[in-house]
N, C-alpha and C positions, 0 to 999 in steps of 0.2 A: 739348287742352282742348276741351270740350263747349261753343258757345256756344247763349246763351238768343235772341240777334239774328242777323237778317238781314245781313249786313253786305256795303255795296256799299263800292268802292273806286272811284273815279274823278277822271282831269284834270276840270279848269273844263268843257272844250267838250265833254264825254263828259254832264253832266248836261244832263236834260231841265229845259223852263221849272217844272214842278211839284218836281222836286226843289229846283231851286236855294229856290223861293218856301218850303218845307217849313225848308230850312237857315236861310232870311236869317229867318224868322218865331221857328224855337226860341231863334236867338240875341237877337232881339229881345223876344223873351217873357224869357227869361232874365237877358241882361246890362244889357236898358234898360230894365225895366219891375218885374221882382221885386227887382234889385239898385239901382233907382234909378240908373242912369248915364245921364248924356246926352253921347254919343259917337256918331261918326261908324262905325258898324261895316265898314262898305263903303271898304275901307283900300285899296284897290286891289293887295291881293296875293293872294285870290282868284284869279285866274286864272293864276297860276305856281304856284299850290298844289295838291295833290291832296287831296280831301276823301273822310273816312271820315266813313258814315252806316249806325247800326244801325237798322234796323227791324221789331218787332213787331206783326204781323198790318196790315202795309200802313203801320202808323205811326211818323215819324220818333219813335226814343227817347233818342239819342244822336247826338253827331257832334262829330267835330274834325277839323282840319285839319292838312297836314304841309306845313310852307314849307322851300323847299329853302335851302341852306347861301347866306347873302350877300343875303338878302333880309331877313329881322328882324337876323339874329344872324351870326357867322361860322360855324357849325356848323347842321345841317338843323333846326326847330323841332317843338314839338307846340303846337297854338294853336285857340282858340277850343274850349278843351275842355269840353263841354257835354252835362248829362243834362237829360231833359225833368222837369219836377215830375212828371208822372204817372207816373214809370218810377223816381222815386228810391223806396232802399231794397230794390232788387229784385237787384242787383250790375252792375247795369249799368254804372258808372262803374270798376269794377275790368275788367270785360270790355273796357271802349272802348279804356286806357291798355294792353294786353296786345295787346289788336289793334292801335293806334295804334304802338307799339315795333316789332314784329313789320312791319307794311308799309313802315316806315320805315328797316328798316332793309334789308327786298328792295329798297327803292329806291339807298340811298347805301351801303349795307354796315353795319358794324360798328363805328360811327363816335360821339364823344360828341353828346350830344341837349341840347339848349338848350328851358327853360322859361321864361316867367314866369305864375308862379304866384302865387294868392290865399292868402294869407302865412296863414289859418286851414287852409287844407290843406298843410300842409309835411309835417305826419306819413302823411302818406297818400301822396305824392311819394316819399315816402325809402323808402317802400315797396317801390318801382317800381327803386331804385338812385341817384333823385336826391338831389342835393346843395345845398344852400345854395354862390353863386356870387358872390353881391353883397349889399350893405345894403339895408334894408327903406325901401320905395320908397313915395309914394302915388301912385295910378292912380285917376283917377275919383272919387275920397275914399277909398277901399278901399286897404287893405295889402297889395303884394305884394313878392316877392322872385326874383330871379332864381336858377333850377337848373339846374343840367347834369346829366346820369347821364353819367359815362365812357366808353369803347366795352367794349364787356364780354364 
């Protein structure tokens, strides 16, 4: 697959002070300010996590994170999955989850993948091979639902 992004892979202590400031900003541009939530995003598992960040011409467009197994979930996670506004519509968010599967699973293998997911993208999930895992939850005022994809 041809990707459109730049795509770094890196642990916590691998990013520089301007990445990390690039990550903590898109998720706060995103999850606290266009989705109205007032959450603590700085959960303190960051730094056991390995973060994926695509970048187009220097600028962060995307990014999620891969929490390993026993830290969210009993199974390795995909979290804080996030496209910039300026980058939606462009398939950035099919390219993140493609790259996001694919590094996570050179890390743990070929193992089922734990989501939780914003319960209006479920069809776009099962795309990917996930599944609905548990009952529709609220988070923040917002619907989500917990997914696993199998090991495949």
């Amino acid at each position: 697959m041809d990707y459109q992004l730049d795509w770094r892979f890196q642990t916590f202590d691998e990013l520089t002070t301007s990445e990390l400031y690039g990550i903590l900003r898109l998720r706060s541009e995103v999850f606290v300010l266009e989705q109205r939530c007032c959450y603590l995003d700085a959960d303190n598992k960051d730094q056991r996590s390995h973060h994926l960040s695509g970048y187009r011409n220097g600028e962060l467009m995307a990014f999620a994170r891969i929490v390993p197994p026993g830290l969210s979930y009993e199974y390795p996670a995909i979290g804080r999955i996030v496209v910039s506004p300026k980058g939606r519509g462009a398939g950035y968010g099919i390219e993140l989850l493609h790259v996001s599967i694919q590094k996570l699973e050179e890390l743990y293998g070929k193992v089922p993948i734990r989501i939780g997911a914003q319960l209006y993208l479920k069809r776009f999930y099962e795309s990917f091979g996930f599944r609905q895992s548990g009952d529709v939850y609220l988070e923040d005022e917002i619907e989500h639902i917990e997914m696993t994809r199998p090991n495949q």
